[in-house]
N, C-alpha and C positions, 0 to 999 in steps of 0.2 A: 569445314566449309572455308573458302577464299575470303571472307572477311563477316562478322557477324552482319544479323541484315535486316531490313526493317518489318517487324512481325505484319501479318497481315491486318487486315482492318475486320477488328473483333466483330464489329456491329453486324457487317458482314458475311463473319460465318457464322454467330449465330441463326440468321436466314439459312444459311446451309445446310447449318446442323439438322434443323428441323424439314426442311428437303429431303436430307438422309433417309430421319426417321419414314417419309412417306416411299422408299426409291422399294420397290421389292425383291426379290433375291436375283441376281443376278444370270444371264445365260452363261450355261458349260462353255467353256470353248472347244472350239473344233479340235485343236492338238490337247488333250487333258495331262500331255508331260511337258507343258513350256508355263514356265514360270515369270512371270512380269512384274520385274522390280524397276521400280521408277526412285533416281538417284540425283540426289542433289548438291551433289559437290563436282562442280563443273571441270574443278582443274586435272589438265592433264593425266599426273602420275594419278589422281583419284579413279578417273574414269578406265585409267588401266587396268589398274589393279581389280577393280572389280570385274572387268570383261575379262582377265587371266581366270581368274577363280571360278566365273561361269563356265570359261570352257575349260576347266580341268573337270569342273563335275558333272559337267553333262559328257566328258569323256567316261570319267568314271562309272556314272549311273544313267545314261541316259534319260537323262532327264535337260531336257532347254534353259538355260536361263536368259531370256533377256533382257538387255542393262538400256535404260532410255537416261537419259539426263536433261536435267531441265536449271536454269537462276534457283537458287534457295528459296527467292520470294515468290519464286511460281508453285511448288513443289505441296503445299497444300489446297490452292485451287484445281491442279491437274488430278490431285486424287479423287477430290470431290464432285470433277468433271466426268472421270472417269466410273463412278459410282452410278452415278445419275445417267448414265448412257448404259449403263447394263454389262458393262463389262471392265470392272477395277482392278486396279494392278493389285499385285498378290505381296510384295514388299514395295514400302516406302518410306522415304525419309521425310524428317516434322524436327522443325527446330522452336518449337512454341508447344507448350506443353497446353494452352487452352488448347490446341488442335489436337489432341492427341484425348483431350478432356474430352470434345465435342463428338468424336469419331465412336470413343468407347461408349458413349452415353447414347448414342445411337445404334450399338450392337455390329458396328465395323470391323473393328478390331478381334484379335483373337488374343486372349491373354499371355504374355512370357513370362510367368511368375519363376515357375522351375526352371526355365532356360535363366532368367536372371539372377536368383537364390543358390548358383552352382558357386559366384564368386561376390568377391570384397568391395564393397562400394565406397565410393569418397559422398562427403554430404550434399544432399541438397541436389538429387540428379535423377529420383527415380520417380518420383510426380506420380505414385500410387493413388490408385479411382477404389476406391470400394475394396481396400485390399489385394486390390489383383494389380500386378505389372503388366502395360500394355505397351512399353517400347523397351527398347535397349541402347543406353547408350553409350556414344560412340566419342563422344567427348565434350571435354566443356569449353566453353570460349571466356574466359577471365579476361578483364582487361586490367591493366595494372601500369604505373609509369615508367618510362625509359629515359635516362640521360644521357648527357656527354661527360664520360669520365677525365678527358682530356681537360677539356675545359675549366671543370670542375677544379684539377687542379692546378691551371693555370691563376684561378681565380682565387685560388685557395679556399672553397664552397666546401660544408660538409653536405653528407645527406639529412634532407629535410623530414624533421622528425614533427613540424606544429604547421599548420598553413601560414602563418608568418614568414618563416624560415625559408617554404616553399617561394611564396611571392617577391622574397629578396632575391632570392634566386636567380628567378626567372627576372627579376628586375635586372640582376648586375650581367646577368648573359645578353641583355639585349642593348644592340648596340651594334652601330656598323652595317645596317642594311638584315641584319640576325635579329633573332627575337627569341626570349626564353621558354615559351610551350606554344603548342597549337591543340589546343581545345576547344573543336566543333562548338556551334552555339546557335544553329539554327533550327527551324522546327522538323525534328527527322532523329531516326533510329539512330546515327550516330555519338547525336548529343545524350540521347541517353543513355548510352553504353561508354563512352567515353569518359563525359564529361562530370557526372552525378558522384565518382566515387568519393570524395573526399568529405558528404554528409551522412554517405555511410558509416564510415569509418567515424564522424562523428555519434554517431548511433541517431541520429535519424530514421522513423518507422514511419509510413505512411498512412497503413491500416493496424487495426487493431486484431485481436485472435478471434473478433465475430467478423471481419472485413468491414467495421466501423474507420470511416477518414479520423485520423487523428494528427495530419499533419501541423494543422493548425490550433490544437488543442495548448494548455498552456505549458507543458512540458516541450514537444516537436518545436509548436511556432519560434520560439527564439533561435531553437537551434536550426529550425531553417531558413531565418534572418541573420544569422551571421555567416550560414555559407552563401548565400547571393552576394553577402555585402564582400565576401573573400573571393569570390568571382567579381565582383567589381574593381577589387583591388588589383587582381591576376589582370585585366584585361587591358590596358597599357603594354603589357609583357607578349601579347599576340599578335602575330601577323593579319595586316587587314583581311578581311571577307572572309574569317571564319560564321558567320551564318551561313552561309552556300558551303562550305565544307564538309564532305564524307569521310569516309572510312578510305578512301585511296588518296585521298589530298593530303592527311595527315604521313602516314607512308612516305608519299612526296616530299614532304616540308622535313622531312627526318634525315632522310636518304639522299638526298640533294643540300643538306647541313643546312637549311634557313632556319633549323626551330633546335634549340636546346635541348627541351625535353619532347617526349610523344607518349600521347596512351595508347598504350595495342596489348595483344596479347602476342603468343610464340613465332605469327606470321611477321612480324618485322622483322627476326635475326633473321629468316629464312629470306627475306626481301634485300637485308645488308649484303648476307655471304655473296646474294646472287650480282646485285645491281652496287653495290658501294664499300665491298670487301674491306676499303681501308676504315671502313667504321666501325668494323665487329666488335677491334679489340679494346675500343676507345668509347662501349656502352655500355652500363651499368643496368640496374632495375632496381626499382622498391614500390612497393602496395602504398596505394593513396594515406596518405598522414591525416589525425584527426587536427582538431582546433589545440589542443592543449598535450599532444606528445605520449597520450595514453594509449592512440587504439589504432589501426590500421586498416584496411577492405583494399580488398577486390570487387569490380559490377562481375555480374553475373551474366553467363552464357552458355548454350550447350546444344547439343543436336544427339539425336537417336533415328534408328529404324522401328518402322511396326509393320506387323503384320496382319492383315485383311480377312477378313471374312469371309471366303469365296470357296467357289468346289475344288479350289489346289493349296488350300488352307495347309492340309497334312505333311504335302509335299514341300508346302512353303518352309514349315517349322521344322523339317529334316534339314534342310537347306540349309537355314538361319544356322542350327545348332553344326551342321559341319563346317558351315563357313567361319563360325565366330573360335570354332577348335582349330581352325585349316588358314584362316586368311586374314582374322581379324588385325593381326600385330602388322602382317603385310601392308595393308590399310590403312593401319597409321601411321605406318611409315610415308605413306603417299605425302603427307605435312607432318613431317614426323615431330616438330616442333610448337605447331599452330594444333593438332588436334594432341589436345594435351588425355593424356588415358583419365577418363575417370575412374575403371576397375583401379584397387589398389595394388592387386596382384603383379598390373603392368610392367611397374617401377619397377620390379625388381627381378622379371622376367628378362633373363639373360639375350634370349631372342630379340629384342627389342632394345636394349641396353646397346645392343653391338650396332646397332646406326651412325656412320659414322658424323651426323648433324646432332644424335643425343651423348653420342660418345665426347665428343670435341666440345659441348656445352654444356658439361657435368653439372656445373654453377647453377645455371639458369634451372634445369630438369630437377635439382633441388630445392631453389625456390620455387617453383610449380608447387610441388609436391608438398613444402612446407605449408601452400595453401591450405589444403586437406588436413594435416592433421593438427595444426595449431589450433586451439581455443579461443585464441584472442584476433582471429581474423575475422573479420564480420565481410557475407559471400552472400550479398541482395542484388536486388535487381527489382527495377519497377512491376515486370511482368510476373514475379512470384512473392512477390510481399500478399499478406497473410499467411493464416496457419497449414493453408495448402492448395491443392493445386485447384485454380477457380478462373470463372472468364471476368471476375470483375475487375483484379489488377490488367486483365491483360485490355479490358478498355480505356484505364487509364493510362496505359503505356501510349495507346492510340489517339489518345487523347490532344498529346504534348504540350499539356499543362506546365511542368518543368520548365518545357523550353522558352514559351512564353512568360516564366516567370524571370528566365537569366535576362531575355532579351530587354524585357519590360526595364528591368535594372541597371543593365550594362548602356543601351543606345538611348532611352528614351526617361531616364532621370526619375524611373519611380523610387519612392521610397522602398528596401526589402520587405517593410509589413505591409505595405497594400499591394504590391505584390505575390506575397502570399496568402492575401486573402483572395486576391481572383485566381490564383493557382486554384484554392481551396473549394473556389466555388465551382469551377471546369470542371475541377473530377465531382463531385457530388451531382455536376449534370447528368455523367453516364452511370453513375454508381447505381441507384435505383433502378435502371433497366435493365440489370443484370440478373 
């Protein structure tokens, strides 16, 4: 996807969901060999690649595919618009696994256990309902921090291993109209994909293994009083009017050298090579630092396809499986550095190796990859905390409680603990209705 994106509003599809349940089976269509796959990665080389591969196989097999694209954040409502009109698309893409939760629980979906069971998976990607696999995916969106290595050692800066370390940092880069990070902070997807990883990495859990709030219980609460109060510390170190800031402003602030460091995931070097070449060779990376030098994360992100319920169900799932044997690596090459492979097979899939955007940043495509298989990476995300996949993190994502807890701290002088306690109290507003 062009940049992670703000899930949809849970509350919301829950109403859907239950729409679903009442929608009846759908009418045939008139052509029963044209397949409608609805696509949500808008860019370019994405939408190529999937309109090549449709029309190689509809050369092949006569059989139609055709490719609609829609914004990421439309791409669950179109489906379930599409349901409820009686004629649903037969692939689609879902980058929220509650939607993917809602769909199969309503008997939308057609299961991919076999097609997915074929290869190697990296952790925390296949969001299994009842035992069965209902998408496939297609990558993850990590977000993780970017430097300036130049700088760094102009300053003579090591890499920050404690959030101390980090905030001196960014203290001593900023200077001269420059500023040492840009970390979003307003209420919106990006501050929580961006900005939260550093209470990961301090092992911060939200929910408990029954989806019991435990943020504010007596072990979580302090540790989530010292990352607000190290978010107050950092915040001298950002350029003004990070509360209005997205996912392309930080980009901005990187790429145009206002900000020291940036969190993103792969689509920044792809953003360097294109728009700011001379920065490639002068940016580093490393995984959010905890409080004390012990532990590291990455937030969590990802997107997959599923496949639909409909009278081209069969033909869909020949489709899926020739394309993911015929086109998948093709695909990823569309961002061959932003959709990072979750199969582990990828890595080492010569085909895909030979790009020369993965070839040329060997570096970076092994720290990816070291996300996966290290132990001591801790790989959360507000939308999948607990023991599995459920809509009630994903209303606390919607919630953005978090964010309201930075801002409370950062602009308006609350102390971290009564700020964590109205974080605490937000989410136990929606928690219950889940």
């Amino acid at each position: 996807m062009p940049a992670p994106v703000r899930r949809r509003d849970v509350l919301k599809s829950v109403a859907a969901g239950l729409t679903l349940m009442s929608v009846g089976s759908p009418a045939v269509f008139a052509q029963p060999k044209t397949i409608r796959f609805l696509n949500a990665e808008p860019g370019r080389d994405s939408v190529r690649a999937l309109r090549v591969a449709a029309a190689e196989y509809e050369k092949k097999f006569g059989v139609k595919v055709v490719i609609d694209t829609v914004p990421p954040d439309d791409a669950y409502n179109k489906l379930q618009s599409s349901i409820a009109a009686g004629a649903p698309y037969d692939v689609g893409t879902l980058a929220f696994a509650g939607h993917v939760l809602l769909l199969a629980q309503a008997g939308k979906l057609v299961p991919l256990t076999k097609l997915v069971k074929k290869n190697t998976w990296g952790p925390n990607i296949l969001f299994p309902v009842n035992g069965e696999n209902y998408w496939y995916p297609y990558d993850y969106n990590f977000c993780w921090m970017y430097y300036r290595k130049d700088l760094y050692q102009q300053k003579g800066l090591k890499v920050p291993t404690t959030w101390d370390q980090m905030a001196e940092n960014c203290k001593a880069l900023t200077e001269g109209g420059k500023f040492g990070v840009g970390h979003p902070v307003g209420g919106n997807a990006a501050t929580q994909w961006m900005s939260i990883g550093y209470m990961w990495a301090d092992g911060v859990r939200l929910l408990d293994n029954n989806f019991k709030l435990i943020a504010d219980n007596a072990e979580m609460k302090p540790k989530m009083i010292a990352y607000l109060d190290f978010m107050k510390k950092m915040s001298p170190s950002m350029p003004p009017g990070m509360t209005q800031a997205l996912f392309g402003t930080v980009l901005g602030q990187y790429s145009g050298g206002q900000i020291a460091h940036a969190p993103y995931a792969g689509r920044l070097i792809e953003v360097l090579e294109d728009k700011a070449p001379d920065l490639v060779a002068k940016t580093g990376f490393f995984m959010y630092p905890d409080s004390a030098g012990k532990g590291s994360a990455v937030n969590h992100g990802y997107d997959g396809w599923v496949v639909l319920n409909t009278p081209m169900q069969d033909e869909s799932l020949k489709f899926m499986e020739w394309f993911i044997e015929n086109h998948y690596i093709n695909f990823l090459h569309s961002a061959p550095l932003h959709f990072q492979p979750p199969r582990m097979d990828v890595y080492d899939d010569i085909r895909w190796r030979a790009h020369p955007m993965v070839e040329k940043h060997a570096d970076l495509v092994a720290f990816m990859k070291s996300m996966l298989t290290r132990k001591d990476i801790a790989i959360r995300s507000i939308d999948t905390e607990g023991p599995t996949v459920d809509l009630r993190p994903g209303k606390m994502f919607e919630s953005f409680a978090i964010c309201d807890a930075i801002q409370n701290v950062l602009y308006k002088g609350m102390p971290s603990a009564e700020a964590v306690d109205l974080m605490s109290a937000k989410y136990r507003a929606v928690l219950p209705a889940a």
